[in-house]
N, CA, C and O atoms as CSV, one atom per row, in Angstrom:
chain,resi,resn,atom,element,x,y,z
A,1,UNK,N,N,95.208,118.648,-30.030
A,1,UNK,CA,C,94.296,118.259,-28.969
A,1,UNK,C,C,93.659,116.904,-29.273
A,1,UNK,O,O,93.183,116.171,-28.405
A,2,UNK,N,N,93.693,116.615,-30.683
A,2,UNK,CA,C,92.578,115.833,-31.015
A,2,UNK,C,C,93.755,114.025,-30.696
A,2,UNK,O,O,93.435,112.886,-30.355
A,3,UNK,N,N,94.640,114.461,-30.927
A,3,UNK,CA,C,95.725,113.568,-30.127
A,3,UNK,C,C,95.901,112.957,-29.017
A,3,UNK,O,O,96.278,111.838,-28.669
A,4,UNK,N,N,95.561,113.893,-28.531
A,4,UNK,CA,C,95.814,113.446,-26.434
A,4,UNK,C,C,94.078,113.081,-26.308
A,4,UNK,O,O,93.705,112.094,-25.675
A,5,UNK,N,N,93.448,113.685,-26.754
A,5,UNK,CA,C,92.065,112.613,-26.978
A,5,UNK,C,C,91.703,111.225,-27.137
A,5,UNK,O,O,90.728,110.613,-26.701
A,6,UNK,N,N,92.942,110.744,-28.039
A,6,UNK,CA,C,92.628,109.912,-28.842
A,6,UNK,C,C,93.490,108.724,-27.958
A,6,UNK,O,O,93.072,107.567,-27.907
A,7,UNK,N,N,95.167,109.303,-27.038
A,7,UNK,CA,C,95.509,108.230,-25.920
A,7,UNK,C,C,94.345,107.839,-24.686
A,7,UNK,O,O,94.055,106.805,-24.085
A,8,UNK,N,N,93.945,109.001,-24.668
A,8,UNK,CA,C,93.330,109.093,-23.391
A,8,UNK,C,C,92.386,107.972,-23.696
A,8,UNK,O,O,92.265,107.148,-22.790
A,9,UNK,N,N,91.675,107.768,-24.815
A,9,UNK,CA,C,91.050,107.155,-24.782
A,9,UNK,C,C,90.936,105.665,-25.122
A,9,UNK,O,O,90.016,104.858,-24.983
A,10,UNK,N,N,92.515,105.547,-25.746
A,10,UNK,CA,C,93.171,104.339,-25.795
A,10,UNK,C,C,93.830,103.674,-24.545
A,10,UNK,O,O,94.352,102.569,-24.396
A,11,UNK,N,N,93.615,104.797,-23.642
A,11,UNK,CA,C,94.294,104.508,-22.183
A,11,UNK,C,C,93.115,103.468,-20.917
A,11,UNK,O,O,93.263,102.646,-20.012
A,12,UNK,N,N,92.172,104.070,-21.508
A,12,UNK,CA,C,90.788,103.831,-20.618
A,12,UNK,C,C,90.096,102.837,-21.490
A,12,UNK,O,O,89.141,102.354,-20.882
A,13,UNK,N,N,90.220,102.398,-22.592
A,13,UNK,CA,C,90.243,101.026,-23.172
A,13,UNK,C,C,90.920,99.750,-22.797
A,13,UNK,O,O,90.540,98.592,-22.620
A,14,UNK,N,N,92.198,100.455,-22.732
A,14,UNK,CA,C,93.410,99.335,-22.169
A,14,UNK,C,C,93.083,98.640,-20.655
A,14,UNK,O,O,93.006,97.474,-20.266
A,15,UNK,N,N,92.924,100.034,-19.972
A,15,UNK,CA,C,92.549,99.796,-18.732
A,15,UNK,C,C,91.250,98.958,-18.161
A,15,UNK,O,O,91.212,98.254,-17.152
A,16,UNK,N,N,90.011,99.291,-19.268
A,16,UNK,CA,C,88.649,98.751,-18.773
A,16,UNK,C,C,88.933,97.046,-19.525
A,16,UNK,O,O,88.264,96.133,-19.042
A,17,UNK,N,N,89.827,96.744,-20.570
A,17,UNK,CA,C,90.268,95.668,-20.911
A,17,UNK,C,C,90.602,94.822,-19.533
A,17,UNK,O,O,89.811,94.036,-19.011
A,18,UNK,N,N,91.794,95.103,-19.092
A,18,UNK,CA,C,92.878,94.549,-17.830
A,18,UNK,C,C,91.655,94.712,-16.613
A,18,UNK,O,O,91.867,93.844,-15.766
A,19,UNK,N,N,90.702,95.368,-16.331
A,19,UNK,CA,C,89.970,94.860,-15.248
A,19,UNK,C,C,89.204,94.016,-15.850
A,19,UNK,O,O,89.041,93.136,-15.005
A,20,UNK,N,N,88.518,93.671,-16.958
A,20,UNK,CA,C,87.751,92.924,-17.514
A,20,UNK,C,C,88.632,91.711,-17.470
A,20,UNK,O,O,88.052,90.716,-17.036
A,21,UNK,N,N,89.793,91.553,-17.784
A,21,UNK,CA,C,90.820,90.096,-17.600
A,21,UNK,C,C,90.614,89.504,-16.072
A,21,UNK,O,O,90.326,88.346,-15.768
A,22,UNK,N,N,90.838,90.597,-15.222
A,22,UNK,CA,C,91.350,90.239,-14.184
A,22,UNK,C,C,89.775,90.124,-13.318
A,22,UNK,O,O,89.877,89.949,-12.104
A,23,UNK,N,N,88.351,90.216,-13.900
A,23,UNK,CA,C,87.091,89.912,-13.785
A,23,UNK,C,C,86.926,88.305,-13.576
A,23,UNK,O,O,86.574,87.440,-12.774
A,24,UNK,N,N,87.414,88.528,-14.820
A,24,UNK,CA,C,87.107,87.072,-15.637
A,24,UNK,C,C,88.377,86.100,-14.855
A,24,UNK,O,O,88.094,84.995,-14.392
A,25,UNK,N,N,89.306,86.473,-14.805
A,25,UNK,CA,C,90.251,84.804,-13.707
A,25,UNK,C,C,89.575,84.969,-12.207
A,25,UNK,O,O,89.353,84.013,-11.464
A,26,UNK,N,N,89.284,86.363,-11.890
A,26,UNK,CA,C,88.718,86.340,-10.621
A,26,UNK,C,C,87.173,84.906,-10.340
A,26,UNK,O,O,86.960,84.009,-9.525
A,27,UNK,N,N,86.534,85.416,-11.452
A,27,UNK,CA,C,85.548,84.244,-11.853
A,27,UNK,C,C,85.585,83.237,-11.737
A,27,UNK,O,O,84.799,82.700,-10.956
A,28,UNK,N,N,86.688,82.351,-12.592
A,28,UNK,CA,C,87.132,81.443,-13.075
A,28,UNK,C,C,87.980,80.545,-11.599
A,28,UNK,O,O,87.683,79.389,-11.297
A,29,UNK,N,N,88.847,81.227,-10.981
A,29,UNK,CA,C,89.270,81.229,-9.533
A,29,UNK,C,C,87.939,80.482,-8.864
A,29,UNK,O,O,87.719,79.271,-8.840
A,30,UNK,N,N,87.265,81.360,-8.425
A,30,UNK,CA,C,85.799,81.367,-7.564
A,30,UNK,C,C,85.241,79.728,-8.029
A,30,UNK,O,O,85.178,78.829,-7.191
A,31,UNK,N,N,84.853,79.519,-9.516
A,31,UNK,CA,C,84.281,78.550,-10.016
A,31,UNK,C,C,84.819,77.319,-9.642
A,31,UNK,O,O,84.116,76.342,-9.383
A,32,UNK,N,N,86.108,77.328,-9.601
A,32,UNK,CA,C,87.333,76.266,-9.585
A,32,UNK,C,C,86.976,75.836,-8.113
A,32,UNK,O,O,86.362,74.799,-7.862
A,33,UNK,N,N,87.353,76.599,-7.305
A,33,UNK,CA,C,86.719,76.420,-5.597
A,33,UNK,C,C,85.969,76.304,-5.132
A,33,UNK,O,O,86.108,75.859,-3.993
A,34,UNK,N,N,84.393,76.642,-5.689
A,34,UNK,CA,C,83.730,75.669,-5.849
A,34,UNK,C,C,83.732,74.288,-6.026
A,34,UNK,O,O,83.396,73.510,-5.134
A,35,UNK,N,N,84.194,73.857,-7.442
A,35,UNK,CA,C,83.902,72.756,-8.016
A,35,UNK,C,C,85.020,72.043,-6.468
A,35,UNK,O,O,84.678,71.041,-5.840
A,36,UNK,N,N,85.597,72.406,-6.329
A,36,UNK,CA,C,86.546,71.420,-5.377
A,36,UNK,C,C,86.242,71.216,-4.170
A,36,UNK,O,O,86.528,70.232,-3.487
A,37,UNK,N,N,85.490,72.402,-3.797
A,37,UNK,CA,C,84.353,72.006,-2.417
A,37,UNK,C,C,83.195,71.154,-2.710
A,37,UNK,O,O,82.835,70.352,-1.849
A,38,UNK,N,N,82.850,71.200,-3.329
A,38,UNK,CA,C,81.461,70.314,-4.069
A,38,UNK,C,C,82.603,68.551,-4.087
A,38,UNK,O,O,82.584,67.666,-3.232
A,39,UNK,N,N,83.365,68.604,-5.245
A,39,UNK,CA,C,84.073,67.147,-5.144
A,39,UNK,C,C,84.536,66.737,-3.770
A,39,UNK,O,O,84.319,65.574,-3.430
A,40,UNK,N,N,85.280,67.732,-2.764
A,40,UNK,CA,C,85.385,66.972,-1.468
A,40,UNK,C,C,84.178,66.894,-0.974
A,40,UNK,O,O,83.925,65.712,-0.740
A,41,UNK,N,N,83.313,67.586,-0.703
A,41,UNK,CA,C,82.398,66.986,-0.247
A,41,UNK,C,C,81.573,66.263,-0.358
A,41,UNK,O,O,80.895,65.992,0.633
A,42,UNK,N,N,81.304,65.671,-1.600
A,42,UNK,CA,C,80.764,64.158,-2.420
A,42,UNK,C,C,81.258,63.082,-1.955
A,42,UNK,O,O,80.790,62.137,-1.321
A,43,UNK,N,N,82.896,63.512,-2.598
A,43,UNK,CA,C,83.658,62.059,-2.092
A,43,UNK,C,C,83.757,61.574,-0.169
A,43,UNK,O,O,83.966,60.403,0.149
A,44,UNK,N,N,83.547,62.804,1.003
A,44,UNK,CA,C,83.352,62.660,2.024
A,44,UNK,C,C,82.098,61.693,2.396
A,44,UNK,O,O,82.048,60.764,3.201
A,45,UNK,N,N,80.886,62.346,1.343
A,45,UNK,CA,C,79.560,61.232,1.370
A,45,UNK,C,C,79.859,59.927,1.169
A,45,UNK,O,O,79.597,59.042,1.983
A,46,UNK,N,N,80.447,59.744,0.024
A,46,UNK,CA,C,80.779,58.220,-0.481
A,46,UNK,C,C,82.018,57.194,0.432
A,46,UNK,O,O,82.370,56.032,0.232
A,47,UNK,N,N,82.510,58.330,1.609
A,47,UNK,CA,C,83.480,57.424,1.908
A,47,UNK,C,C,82.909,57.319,3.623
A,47,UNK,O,O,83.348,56.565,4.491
A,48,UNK,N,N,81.804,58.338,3.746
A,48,UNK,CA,C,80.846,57.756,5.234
A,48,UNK,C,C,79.742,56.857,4.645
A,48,UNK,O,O,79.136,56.052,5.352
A,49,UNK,N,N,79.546,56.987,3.584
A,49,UNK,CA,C,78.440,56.026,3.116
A,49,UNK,C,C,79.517,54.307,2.823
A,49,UNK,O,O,79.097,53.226,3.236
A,50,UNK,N,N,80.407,54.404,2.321
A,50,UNK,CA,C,81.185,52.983,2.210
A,50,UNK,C,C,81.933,52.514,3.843
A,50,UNK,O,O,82.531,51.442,3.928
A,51,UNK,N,N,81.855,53.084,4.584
A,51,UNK,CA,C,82.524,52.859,5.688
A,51,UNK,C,C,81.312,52.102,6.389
A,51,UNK,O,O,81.387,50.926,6.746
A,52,UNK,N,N,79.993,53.045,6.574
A,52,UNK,CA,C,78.636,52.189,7.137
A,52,UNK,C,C,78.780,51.025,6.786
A,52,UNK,O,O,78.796,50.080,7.576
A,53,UNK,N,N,78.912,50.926,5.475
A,53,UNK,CA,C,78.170,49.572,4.906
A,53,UNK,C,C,79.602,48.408,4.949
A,53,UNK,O,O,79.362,47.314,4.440
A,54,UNK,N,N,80.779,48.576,5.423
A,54,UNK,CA,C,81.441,48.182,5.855
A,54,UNK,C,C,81.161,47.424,7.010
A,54,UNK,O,O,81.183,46.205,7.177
A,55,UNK,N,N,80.905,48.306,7.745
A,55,UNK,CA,C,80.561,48.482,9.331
A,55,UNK,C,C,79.940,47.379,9.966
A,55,UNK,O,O,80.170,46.617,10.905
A,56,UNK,N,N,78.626,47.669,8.676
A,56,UNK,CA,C,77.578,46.526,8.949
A,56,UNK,C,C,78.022,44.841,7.936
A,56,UNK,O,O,77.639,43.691,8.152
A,57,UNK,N,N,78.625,45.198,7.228
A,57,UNK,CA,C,79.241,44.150,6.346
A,57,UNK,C,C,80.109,42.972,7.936
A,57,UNK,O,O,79.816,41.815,8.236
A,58,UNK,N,N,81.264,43.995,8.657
A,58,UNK,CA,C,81.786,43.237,9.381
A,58,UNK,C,C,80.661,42.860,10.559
A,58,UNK,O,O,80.708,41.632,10.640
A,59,UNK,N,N,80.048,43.171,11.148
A,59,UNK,CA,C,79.181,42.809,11.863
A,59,UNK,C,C,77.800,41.765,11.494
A,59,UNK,O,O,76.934,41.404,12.291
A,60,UNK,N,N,77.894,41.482,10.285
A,60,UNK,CA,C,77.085,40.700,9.589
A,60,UNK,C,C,75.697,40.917,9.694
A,60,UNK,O,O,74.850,40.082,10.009
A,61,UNK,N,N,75.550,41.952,9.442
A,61,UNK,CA,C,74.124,42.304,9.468
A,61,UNK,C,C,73.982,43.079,8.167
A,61,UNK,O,O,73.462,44.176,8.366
A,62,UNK,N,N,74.227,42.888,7.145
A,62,UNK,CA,C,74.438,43.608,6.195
A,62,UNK,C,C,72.642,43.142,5.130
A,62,UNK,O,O,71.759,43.748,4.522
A,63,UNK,N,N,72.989,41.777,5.484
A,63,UNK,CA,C,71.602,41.008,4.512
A,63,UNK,C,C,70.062,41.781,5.181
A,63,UNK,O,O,69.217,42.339,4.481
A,64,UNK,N,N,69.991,41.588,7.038
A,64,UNK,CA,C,68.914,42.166,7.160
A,64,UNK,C,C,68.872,43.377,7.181
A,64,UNK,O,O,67.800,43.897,7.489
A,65,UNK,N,N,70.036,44.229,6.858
A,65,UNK,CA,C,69.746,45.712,6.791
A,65,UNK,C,C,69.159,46.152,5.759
A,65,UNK,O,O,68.373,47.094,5.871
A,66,UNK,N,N,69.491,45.394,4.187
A,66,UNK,CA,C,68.301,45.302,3.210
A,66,UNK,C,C,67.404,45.207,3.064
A,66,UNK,O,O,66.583,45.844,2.405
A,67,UNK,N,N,67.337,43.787,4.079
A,67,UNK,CA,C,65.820,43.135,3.901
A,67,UNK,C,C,64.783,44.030,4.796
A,67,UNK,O,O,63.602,43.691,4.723
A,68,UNK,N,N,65.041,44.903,5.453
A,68,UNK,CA,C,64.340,45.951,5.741
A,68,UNK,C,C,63.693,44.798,7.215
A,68,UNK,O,O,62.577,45.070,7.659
A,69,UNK,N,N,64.244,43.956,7.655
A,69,UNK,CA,C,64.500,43.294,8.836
A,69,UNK,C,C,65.011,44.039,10.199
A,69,UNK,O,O,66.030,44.643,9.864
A,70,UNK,N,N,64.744,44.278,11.669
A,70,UNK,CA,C,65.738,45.181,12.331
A,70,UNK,C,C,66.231,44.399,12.782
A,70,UNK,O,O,67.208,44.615,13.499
């Protein structure tokens, strides 16, 4: 008896292991997709923020848009 005790309980080790793996990439997944929503959406800022100042670059109003001039 003390046998089939002893899989059983090597069984439900194994097992609480392999959900604990599959915890942890689930995690790791999640984190990743984040970080890549966060970077597109930075680089979206920086490329409506460089396009403005383009904008106003070609239209030549770029100096009094600094100078806090309207």
């Amino acid at each position: 008896m003390m046998h089939k005790d002893e899989q059983l309980s090597s069984i439900k080790t194994q097992l609480l292991d392999i959900f604990m793996s599959v915890e942890a990439e689930r995690h790791q997944q999640k984190a990743k997709r984040a970080a890549t929503r966060y970077y597109q959406a930075r680089r979206g800022i920086e490329l409506h923020r460089e396009q403005r100042r383009l904008e106003r670059h070609i239209r030549g109003d770029e100096l009094t848009h600094h100078s806090g001039s309207p």
